[in-house]
C-alpha positions in Angstrom: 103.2 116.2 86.1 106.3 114.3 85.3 108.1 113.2 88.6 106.0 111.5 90.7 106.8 110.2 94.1 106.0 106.7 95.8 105.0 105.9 99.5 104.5 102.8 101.1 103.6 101.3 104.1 107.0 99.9 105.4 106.9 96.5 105.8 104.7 95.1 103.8 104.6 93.2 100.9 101.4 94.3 98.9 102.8 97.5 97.8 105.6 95.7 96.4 103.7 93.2 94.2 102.0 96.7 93.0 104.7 98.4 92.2 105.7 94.9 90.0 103.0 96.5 87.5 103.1 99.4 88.1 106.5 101.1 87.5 106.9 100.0 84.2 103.9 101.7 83.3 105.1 105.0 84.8 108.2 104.6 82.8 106.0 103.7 79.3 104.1 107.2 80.2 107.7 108.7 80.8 107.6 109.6 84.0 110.5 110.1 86.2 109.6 108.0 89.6 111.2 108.3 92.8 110.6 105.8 95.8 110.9 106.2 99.5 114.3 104.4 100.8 112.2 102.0 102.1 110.2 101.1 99.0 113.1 101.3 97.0 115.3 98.7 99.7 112.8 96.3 98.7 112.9 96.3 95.4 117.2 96.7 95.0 117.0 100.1 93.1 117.7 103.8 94.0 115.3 105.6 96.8 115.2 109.1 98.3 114.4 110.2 101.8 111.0 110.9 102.6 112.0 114.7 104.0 113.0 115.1 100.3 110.1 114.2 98.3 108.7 117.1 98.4 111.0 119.1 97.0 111.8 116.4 94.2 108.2 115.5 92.9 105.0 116.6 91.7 102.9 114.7 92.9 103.2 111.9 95.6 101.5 108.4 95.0 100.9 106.7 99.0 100.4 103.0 99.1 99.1 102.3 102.0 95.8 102.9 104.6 95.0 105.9 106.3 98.0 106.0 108.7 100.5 106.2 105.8 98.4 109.0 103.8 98.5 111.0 107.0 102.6 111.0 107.3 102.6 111.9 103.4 100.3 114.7 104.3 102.8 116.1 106.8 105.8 115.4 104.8 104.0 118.0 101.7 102.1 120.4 103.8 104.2 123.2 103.5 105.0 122.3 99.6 101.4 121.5 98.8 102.4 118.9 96.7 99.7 117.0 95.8 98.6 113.3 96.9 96.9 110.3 95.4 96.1 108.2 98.1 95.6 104.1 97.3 94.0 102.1 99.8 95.7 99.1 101.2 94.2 99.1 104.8 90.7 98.6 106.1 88.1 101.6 105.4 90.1 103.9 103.8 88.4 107.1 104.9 91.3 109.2 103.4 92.5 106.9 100.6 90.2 107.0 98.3 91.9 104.7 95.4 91.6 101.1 95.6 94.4 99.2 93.8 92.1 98.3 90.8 91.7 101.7 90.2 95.6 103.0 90.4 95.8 103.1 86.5 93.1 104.6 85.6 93.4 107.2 88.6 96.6 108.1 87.2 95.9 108.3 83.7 93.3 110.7 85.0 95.3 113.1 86.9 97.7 112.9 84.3 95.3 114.0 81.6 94.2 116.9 84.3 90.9 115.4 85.3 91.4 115.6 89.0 90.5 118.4 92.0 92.7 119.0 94.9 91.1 118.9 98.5 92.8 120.9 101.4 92.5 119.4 104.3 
């Protein structure tokens, strides 16, 4: 997987602060990242529609609860593009990532050591 699309939860400011951290080390693995318009508003660089990260990305990364994974999950249904759901809400029944974890969730899928769920 090289391009690898973000979703957040609009609004807030969490998945910012992540993202801080975070997208410089997607670039040091050389990936090619490509944020929601949203996402991208907030942090003064280039985004993409949401309609057309499917077609753009490999995988999608959703920052967010439950709620937010679920409108990723319609946006790639028809694509199947893969999600990696991080947990910024309460339970995170869905979200299965907690922010501690991002890193090493991603080295993981990058390295191939994941399984896909339909659902």
């Amino acid at each position: 997987m090289k391009k690898i699309g973000i979703v957040s939860k609009a609004g807030r400011s969490e998945p910012i602060e992540i993202l801080k951290d975070f997208l410089p080390w997607l670039n040091n693995k050389g990936l090619e990242v490509f944020l929601d318009t949203e996402t991208a508003a907030l942090l003064k660089i280039k985004g993409y529609p949401r309609s057309e990260m499917p077609s753009l990305v490999d995988m999608i990364v959703v920052l967010g609860g439950d709620g937010t994974m679920l409108n990723a999950a319609r946006l790639v249904c028809e694509k199947g593009v893969p999600i990696l759901g991080v947990n910024l809400g309460g339970l995170g029944f869905i979200t299965e990532v907690r922010k501690e974890e991002l890193s090493d969730a991603m080295d993981k899928t990058l390295l191939g050591e994941y399984s896909i769920e339909d659902r």
